[in-house]
C-alpha positions as CSV (number, residue, x, y, z in Angstrom):
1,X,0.0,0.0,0.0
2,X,1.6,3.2,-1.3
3,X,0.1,6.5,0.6
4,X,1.5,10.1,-0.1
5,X,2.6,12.5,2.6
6,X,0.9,15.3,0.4
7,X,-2.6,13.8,1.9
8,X,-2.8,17.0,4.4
9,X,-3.3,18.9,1.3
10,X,-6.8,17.3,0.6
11,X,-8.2,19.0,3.7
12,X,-10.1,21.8,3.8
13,X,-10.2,25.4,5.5
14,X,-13.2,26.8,4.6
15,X,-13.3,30.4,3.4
16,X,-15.7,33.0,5.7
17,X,-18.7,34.0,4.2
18,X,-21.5,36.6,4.6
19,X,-24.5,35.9,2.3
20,X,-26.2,32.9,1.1
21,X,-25.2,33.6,-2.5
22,X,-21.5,33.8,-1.6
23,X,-22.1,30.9,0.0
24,X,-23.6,28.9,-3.0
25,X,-20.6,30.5,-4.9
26,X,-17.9,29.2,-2.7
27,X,-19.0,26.1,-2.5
28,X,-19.8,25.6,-5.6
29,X,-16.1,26.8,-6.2
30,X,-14.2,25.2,-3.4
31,X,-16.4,22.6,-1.7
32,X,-17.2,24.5,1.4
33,X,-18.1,27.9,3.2
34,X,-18.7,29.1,6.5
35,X,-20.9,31.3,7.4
36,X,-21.3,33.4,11.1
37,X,-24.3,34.9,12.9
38,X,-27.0,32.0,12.7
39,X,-28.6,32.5,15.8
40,X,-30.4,29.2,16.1
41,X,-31.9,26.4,14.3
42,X,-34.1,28.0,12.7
43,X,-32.3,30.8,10.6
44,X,-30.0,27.7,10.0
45,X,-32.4,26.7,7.5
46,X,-33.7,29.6,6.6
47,X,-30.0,30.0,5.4
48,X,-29.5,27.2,3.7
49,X,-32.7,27.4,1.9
50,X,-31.5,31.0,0.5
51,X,-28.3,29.9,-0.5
52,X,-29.8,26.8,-2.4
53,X,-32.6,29.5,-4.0
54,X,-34.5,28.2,-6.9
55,X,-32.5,24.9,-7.0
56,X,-33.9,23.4,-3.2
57,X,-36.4,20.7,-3.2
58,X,-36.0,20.0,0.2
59,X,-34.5,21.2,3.5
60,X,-34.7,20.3,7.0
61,X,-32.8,19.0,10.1
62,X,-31.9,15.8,10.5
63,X,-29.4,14.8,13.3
64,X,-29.2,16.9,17.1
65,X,-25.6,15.6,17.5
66,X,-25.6,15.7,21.2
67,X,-24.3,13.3,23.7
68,X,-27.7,12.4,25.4
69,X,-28.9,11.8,21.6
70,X,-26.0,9.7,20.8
71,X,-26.3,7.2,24.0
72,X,-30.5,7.0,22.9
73,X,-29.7,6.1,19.0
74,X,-26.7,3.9,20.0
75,X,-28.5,2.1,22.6
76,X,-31.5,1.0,19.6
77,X,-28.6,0.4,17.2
78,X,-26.8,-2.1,19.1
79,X,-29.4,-4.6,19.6
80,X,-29.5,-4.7,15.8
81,X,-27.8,-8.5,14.7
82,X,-24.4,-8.7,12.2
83,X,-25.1,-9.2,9.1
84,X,-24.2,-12.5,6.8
85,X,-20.6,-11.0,6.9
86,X,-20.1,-10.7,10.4
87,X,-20.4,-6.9,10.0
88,X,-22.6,-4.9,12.8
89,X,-23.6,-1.3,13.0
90,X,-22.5,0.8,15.9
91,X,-22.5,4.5,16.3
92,X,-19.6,5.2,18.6
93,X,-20.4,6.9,21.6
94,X,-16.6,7.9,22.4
95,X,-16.4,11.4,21.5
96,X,-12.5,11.2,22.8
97,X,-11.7,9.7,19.2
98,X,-11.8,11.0,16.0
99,X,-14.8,10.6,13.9
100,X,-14.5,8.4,10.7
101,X,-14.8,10.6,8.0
102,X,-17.8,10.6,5.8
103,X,-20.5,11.9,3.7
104,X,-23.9,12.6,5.4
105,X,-26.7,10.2,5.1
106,X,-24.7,7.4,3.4
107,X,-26.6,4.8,4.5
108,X,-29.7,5.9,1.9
109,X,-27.0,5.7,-1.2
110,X,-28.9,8.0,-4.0
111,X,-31.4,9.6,-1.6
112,X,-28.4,11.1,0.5
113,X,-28.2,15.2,0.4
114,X,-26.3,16.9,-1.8
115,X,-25.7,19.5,0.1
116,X,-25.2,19.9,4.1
117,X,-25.6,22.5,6.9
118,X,-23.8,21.6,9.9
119,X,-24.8,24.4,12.6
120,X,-23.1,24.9,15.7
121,X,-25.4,26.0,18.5
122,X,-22.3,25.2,21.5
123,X,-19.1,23.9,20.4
124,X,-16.9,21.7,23.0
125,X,-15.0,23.8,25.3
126,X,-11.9,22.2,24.4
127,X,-10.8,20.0,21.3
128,X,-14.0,18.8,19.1
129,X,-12.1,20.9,15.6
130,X,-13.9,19.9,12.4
131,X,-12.4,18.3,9.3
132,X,-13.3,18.6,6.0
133,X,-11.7,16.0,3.5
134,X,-11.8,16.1,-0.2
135,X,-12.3,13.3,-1.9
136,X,-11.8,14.4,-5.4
137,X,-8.7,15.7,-4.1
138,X,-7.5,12.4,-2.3
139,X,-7.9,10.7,-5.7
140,X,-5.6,13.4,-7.7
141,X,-2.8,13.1,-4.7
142,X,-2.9,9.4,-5.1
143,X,-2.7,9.3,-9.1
144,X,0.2,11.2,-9.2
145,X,2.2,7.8,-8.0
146,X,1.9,5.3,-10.7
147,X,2.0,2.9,-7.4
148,X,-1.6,3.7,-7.4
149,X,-2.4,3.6,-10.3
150,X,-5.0,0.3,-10.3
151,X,-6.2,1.4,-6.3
152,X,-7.6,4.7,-8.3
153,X,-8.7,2.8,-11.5
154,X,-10.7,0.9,-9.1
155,X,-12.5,3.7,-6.9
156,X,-13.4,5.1,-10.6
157,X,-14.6,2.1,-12.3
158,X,-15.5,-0.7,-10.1
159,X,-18.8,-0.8,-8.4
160,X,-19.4,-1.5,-4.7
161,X,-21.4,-2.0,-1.5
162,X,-22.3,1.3,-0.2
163,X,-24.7,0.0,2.0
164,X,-24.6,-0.6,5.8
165,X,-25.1,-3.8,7.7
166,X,-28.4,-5.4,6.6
167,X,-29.5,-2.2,5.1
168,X,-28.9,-3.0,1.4
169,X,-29.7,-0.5,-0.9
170,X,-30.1,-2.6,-3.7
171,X,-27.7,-0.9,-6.4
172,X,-23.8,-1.0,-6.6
173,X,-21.4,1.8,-7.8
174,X,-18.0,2.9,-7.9
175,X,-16.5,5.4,-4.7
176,X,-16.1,8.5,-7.5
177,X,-19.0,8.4,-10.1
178,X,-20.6,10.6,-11.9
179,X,-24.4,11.8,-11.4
180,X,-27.0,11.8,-13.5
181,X,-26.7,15.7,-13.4
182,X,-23.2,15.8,-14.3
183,X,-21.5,16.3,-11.0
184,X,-18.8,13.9,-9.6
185,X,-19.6,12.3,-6.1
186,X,-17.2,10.5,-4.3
187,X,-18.3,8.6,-1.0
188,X,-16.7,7.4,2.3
189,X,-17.7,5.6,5.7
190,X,-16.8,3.0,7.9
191,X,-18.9,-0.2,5.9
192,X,-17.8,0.3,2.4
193,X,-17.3,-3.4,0.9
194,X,-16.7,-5.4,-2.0
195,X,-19.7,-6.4,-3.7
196,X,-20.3,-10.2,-2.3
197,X,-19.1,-12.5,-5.1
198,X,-15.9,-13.8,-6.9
199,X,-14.1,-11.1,-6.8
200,X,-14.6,-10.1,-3.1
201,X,-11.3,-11.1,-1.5
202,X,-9.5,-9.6,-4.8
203,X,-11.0,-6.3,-4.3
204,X,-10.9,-5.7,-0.4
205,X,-6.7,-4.3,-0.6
206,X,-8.4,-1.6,-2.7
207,X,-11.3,-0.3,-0.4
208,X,-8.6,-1.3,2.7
209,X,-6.1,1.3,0.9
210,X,-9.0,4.0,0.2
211,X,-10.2,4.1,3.4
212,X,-6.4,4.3,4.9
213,X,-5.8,7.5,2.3
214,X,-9.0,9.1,3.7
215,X,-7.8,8.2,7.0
216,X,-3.9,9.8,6.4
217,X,-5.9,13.1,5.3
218,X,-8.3,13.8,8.4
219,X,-5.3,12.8,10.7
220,X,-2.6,15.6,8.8
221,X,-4.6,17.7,7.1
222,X,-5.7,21.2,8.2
223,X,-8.8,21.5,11.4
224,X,-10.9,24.1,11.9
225,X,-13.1,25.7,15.1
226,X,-17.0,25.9,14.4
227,X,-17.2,28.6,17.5
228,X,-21.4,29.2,18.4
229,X,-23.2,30.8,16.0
230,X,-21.2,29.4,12.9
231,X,-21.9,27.2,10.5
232,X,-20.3,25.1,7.5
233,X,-22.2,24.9,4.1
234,X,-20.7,21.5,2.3
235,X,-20.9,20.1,-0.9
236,X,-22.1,16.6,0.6
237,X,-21.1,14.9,-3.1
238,X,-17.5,15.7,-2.8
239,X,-16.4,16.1,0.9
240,X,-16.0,14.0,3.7
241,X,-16.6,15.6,7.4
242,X,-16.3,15.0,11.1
243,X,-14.8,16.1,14.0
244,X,-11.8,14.9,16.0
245,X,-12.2,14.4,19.8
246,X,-13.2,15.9,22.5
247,X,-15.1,15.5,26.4
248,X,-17.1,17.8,26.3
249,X,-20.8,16.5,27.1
250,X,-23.1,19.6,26.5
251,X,-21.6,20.0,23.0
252,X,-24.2,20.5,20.3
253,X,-24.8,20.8,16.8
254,X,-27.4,20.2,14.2
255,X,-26.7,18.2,10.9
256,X,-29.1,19.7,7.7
257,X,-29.6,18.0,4.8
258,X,-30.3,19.7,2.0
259,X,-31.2,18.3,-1.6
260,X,-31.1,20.0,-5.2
261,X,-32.7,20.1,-8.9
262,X,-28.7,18.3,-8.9
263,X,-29.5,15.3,-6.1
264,X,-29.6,12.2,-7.6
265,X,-33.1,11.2,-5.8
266,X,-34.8,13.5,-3.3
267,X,-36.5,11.6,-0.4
268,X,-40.3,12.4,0.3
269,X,-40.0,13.4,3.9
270,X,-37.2,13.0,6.9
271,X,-34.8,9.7,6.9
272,X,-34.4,7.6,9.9
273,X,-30.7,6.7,10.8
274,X,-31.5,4.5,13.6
275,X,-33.4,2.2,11.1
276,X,-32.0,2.9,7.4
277,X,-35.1,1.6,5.2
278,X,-35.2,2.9,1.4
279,X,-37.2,5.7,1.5
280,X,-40.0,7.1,-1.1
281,X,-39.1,9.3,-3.7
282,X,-40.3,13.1,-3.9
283,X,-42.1,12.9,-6.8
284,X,-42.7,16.6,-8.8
């Protein structure tokens, strides 16, 4: 497994904004804005829905990312069985380690947001820093080593399992693909797998070494304070997020999911992480 020490450079510092349409610009642009001044939940929406204008088809809050919150959805999650691979779904409940990095609602393949709002009403008095890792960007690091040259082939060409632990979502793709819409999506999270078959054992190295480039970024690469008040506006498609560790337990921030005329499919109302069932389609 080849990795580059020039992974650091696929993290990002998001540029300060002040509107919602230099905030549509910038990310747009650069993957990532930050904007100051939200004073609660509520204009947090109201701001993504501005900055998303005649493009939204659907806004809303979906996570509280609290510790009380965390203990409740882990607690359901856990009495969940393993799957037929031995694989079982946890949400981790240590806020002292980093968070895997990963695009928002994951588990829903096509119906998950294209664009994200993550608002933060109290941030952890010490440590907690966001991360923002480009995944378009990991890819270009590693092709510039011909040592890596299949590993990239493969998250460009060969589909996989995006789903989670007895959630499947019923259709396969590669980690960078290209939407219907025309934009490139690359995905990351802890239960990416082979598709079960043949060429299972073959193909695990190259999901093994994806997941331990992604990993090299959030670990090197540049963090970032979300102080109260501020939020980051993400391009969900093509950055990975989290937030390294902390102790703080009254630390709190809201996850928005947002989804455009661009999303790939646009879920009919609010997703359930604790139990990730397909969900219906907006239709019109």
């Amino acid at each position: 497994m080849q990795l580059s020490p020039d992974l650091a450079d696929a993290c990002v510092l998001p540029r300060r904004v002040s509107s919602p349409e230099e905030a549509r610009e910038v990310v747009d642009a650069e993957g990532a804005a930050i904007v100051g001044g939200i004073a609660d939940e509520e204009a947090a929406i109201a701001f993504g829905a501005a900055m998303l204008g005649e493009d939204l088809r659907r806004i809303g809050r979906q996570i509280e990312v609290t510790k009380r919150r965390g203990e409740e959805e882990s607690a359901k999650v856990e009495k969940q069985p393993a799957d037929a691979r031995g694989r079982k779904r946890r949400f981790v409940t240590d806020t002292s380690l980093p968070m895997p990095a990963h695009n928002d609602g994951f588990a829903f393949g096509d119906y998950a947001p294209d664009r994200l709002f993550l608002f933060s009403a109290r941030p952890a008095a010490t440590g907690g820093e966001s991360f923002l890792v480009d995944g378009l960007a990991v890819l270009d690091i590693l092709d510039r080593d011909a040592a890596n040259a299949e590993m990239v082939e493969f998250c460009r060409t060969v589909d996989i399992d995006h789903s989670e632990p007895n959630f499947p979502q019923g259709t396969y793709s590669p980690i960078r693909r290209t939407t219907p819409a025309g934009r490139p999506q690359v995905r990351h999270h802890p239960y990416l797998a082979p598709v079960m078959g043949p060429d299972e054992e073959v193909q695990w190295p190259f999901v093994r070494h994806w997941t331990a480039a992604v990993t090299a970024a959030r670990d090197t690469g540049v963090r970032f304070r979300l102080e109260a008040g501020e939020m980051a506006c993400v391009d969900n498609y093509r950055l990975f997020h989290g937030r390294h560790g902390h102790t703080d337990p009254d630390r709190r921030l809201y996850s928005i999911w947002g989804w455009t005329s661009a999303a790939v499919a646009v879920p009919a109302g609010e997703l359930d992480i604790v139990v990730p069932k397909p969900p219906a389609r907006l239709v019109g």
